[in-house]
C-alpha positions as CSV (number, residue, x, y, z in Angstrom):
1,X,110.1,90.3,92.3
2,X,109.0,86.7,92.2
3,X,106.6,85.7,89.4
4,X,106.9,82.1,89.6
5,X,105.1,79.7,92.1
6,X,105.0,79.5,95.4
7,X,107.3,76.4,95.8
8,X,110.2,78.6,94.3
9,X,110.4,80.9,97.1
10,X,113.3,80.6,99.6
11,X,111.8,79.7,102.8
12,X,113.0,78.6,106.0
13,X,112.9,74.8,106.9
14,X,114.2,75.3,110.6
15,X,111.2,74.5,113.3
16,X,111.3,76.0,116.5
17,X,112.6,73.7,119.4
18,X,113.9,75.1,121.9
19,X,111.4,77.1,124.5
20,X,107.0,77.6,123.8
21,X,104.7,79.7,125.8
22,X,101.3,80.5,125.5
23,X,99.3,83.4,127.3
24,X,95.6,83.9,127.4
25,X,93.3,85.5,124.5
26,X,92.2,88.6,125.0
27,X,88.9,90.5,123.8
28,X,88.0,93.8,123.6
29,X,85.6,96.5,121.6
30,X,88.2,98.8,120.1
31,X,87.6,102.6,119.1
32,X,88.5,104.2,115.9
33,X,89.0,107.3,114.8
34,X,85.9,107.8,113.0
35,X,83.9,106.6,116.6
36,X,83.1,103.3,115.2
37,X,83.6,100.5,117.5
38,X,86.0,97.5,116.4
39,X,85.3,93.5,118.1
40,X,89.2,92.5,118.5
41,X,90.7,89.3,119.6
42,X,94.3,89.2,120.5
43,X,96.1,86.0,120.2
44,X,99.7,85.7,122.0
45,X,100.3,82.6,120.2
46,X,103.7,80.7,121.1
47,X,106.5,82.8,121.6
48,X,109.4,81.0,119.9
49,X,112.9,81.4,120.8
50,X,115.1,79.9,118.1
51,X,118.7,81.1,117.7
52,X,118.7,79.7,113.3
53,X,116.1,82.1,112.6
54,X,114.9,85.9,113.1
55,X,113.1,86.4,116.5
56,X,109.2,85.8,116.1
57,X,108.8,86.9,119.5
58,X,108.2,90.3,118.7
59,X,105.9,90.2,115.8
60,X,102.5,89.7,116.0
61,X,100.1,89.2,112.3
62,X,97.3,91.6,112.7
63,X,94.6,90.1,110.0
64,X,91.9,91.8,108.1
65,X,89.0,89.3,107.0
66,X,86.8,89.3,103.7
67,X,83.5,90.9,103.0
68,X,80.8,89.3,105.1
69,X,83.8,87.3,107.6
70,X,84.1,88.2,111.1
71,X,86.3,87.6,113.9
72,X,84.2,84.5,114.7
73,X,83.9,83.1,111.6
74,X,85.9,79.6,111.5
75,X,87.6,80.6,108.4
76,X,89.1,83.2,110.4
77,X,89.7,81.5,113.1
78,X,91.2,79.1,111.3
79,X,93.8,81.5,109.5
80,X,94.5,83.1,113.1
81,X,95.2,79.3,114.4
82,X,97.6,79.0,111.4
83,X,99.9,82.5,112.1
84,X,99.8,81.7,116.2
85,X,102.7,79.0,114.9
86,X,104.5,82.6,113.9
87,X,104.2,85.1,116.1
88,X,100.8,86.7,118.1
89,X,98.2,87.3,116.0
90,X,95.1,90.0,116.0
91,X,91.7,89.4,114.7
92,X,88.9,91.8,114.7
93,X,85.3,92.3,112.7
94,X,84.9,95.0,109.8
95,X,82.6,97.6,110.9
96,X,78.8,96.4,109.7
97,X,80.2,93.0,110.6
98,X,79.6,90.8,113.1
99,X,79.5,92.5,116.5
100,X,81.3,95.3,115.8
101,X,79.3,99.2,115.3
102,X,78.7,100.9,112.1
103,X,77.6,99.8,108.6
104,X,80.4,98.9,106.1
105,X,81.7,100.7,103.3
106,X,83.4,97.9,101.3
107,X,86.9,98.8,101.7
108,X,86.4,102.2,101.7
109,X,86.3,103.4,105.9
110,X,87.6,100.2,106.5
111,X,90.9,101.4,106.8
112,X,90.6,103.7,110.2
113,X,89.3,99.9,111.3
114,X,92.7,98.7,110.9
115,X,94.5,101.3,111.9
116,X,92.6,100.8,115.2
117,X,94.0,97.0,115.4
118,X,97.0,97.8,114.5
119,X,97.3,100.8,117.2
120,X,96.2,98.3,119.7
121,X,98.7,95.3,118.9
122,X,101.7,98.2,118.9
123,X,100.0,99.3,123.1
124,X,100.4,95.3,123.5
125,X,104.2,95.7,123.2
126,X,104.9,94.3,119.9
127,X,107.8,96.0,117.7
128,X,106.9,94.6,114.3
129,X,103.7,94.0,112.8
130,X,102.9,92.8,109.7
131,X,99.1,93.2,108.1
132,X,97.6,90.4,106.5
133,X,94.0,90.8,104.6
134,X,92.0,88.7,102.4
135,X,89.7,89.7,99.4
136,X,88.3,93.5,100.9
137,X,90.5,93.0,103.5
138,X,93.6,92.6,100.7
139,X,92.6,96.0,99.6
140,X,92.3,97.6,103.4
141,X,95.8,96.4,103.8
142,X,97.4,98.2,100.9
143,X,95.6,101.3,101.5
144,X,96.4,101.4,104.6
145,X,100.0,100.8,104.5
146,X,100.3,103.7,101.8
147,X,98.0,106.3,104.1
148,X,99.2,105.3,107.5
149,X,103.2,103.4,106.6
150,X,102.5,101.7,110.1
151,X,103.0,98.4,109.0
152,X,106.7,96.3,108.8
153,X,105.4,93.6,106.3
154,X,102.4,93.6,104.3
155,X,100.0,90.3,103.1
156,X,97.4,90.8,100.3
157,X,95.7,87.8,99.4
158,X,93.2,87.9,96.8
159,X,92.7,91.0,96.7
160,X,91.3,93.5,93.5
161,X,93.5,96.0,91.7
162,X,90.6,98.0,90.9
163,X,87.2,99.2,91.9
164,X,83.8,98.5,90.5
165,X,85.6,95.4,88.8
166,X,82.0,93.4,87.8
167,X,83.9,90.7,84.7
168,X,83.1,87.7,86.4
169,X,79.5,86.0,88.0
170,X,80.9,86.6,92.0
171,X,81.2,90.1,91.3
172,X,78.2,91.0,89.8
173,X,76.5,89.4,92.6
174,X,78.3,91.0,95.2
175,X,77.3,94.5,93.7
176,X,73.9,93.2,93.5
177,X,74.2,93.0,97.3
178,X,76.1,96.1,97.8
179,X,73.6,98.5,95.8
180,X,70.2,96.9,95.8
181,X,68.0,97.3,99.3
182,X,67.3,93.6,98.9
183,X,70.5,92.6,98.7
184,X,71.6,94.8,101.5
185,X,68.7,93.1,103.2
186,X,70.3,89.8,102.3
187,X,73.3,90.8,103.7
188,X,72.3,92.2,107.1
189,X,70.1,88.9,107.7
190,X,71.9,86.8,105.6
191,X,75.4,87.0,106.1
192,X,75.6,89.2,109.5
193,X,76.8,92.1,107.3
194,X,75.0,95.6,107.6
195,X,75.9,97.4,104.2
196,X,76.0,101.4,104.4
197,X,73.6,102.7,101.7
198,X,75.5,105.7,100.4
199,X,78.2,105.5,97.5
200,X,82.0,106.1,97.8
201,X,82.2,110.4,97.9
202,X,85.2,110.3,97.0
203,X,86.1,107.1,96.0
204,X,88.7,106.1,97.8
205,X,92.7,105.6,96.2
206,X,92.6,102.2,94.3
207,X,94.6,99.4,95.5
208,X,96.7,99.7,92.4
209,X,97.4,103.4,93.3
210,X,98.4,103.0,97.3
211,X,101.2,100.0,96.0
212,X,103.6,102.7,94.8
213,X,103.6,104.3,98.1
214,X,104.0,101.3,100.7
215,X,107.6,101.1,99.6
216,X,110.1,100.8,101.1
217,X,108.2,98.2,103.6
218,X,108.5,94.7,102.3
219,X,104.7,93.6,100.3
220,X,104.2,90.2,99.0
221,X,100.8,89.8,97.0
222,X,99.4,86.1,97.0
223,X,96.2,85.3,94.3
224,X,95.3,81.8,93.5
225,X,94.8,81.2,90.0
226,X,91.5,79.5,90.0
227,X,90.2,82.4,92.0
228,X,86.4,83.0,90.4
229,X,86.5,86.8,92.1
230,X,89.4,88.4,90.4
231,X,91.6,86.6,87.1
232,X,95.1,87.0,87.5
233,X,95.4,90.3,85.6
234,X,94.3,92.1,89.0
235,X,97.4,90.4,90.9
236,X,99.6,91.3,87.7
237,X,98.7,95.2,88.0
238,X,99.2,94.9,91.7
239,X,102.8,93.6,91.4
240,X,103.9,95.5,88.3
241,X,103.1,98.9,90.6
242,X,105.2,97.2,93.7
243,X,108.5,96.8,91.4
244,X,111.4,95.5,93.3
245,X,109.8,96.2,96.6
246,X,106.9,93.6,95.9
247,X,106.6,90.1,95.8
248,X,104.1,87.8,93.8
249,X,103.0,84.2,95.0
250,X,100.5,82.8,92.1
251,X,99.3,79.4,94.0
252,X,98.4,76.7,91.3
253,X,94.9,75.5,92.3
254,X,94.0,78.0,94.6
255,X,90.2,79.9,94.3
256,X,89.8,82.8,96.7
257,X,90.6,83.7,100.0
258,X,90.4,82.6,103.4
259,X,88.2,79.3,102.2
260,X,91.0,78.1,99.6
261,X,93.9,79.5,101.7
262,X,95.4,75.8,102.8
263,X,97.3,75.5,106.1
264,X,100.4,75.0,104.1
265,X,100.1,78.5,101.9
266,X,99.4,80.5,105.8
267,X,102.5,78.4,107.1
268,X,104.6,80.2,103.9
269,X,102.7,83.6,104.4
270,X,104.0,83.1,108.2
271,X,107.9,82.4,107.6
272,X,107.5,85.1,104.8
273,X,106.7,88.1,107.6
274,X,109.3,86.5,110.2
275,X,111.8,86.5,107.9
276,X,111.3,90.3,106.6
277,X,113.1,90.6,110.3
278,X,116.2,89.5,109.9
């Protein structure tokens, strides 16, 4: 496991030369299992045939957004844009986000939304997958990889190691949101995000908890270490539960997220998961 920065991790420098094509997007209202109904976009991206590296043809990057982000957010889009250079890539909106049904649950039901995407790139004739998620999304993807082991490669970015974490001025106003009316108000008309009134029962496993149980499948945890959300302890817990199996990227300068997530750190993240292939 990797502690040091990002620029001391092997990485490929081989481009792809040799053969593009591109398909058309698709869009569709998926269907979990939990009735709740999931807006997905599905990205072919450029299928790359290069004989110097593994075979991105096959994998397609199946990303879970941030609280109050949707699949038509240009943050999203803009990470989406980034992985197409990798493989296929599938986007889709949070319940309570967006167009998609439901109210959210901040991580907590979230999961069954993945699992839906992830069902869905598998029927679109993909054989590896890897699950990339941001912030909320950061914890949807550990969780899920530890209850459902469906994933080849998992991505957390920014994610927390712990719930009900409130140490720093984002968080406390983000619970603010979550468990006042008005700031569930403020959400729904604010930020397109309906909030579900009730309180975790149970709460669900804690990030920190599912890490143990992704292994064997190949995790690499990225946190910037300007991030105002969650100080670096949370991405020290997170890779001190992976052990060997886990990787940590701390990226000098970065804040949180999609927003500080440069084109360069998402090109990494991208060789990263094609090279967990080969």
């Amino acid at each position: 496991m990797s502690n040091g920065p990002a620029g001391h991790v092997a990485r490929s420098t081989v481009r792809p030369h040799s053969e593009t094509t591109r398909r058309t997007p698709l869009r569709t209202f998926l269907h979990t299992d939990d009735g709740v109904t999931i807006d997905s976009v599905y990205d072919p991206g450029a299928v790359v045939y290069d004989s110097s590296r593994p075979s991105a043809g096959d994998l397609v990057f199946v990303v879970a957004h941030g609280f109050t982000g949707d699949v038509d957010r240009p943050h999203v889009r803009r990470v989406a844009e980034a992985l197409t250079r990798h493989g296929a890539v599938v986007t889709f909106s949070f319940r309570g986000h967006g167009a998609s049904g439901g109210r959210s649950t901040v991580g907590d039901r979230e999961v069954l939304d993945l699992a839906a995407a992830v069902r869905w790139a598998r029927e679109l004739g993909h054989t590896r997958v890897a699950t990339i998620g941001f912030s909320m999304g950061g914890s949807v993807v550990l969780r899920h990889a530890a209850l459902y082991g469906a994933a080849d490669a998992v991505v957390s970015v920014s994610a927390p190691a712990r719930w009900y974490y409130r140490g720093t001025p984002p968080m406390r106003r983000l619970h603010w949101l979550v468990t006042r009316p008005e700031g569930r108000l403020v959400g729904r008309y604010g930020f397109r995000t309906r909030i579900h009134h009730r309180e975790w029962d149970p709460v669900p496993m804690s990030p920190v908890e599912a890490v143990p149980r992704i292994a064997p499948t190949p995790l690499l945890i990225v946190h910037g270490d300007q991030d105002g959300y969650f100080p670096l302890d949370h991405p020290r817990m997170l890779a001190g539960a992976a052990g060997d199996h886990g990787e940590l990227w701390l990226e000098p300068g970065m804040g949180h997220a999609e927003h500080a997530a440069t084109d360069a750190l998402l090109g990494r993240i991208g060789d990263w998961a094609v090279a967990q292939g080969g």
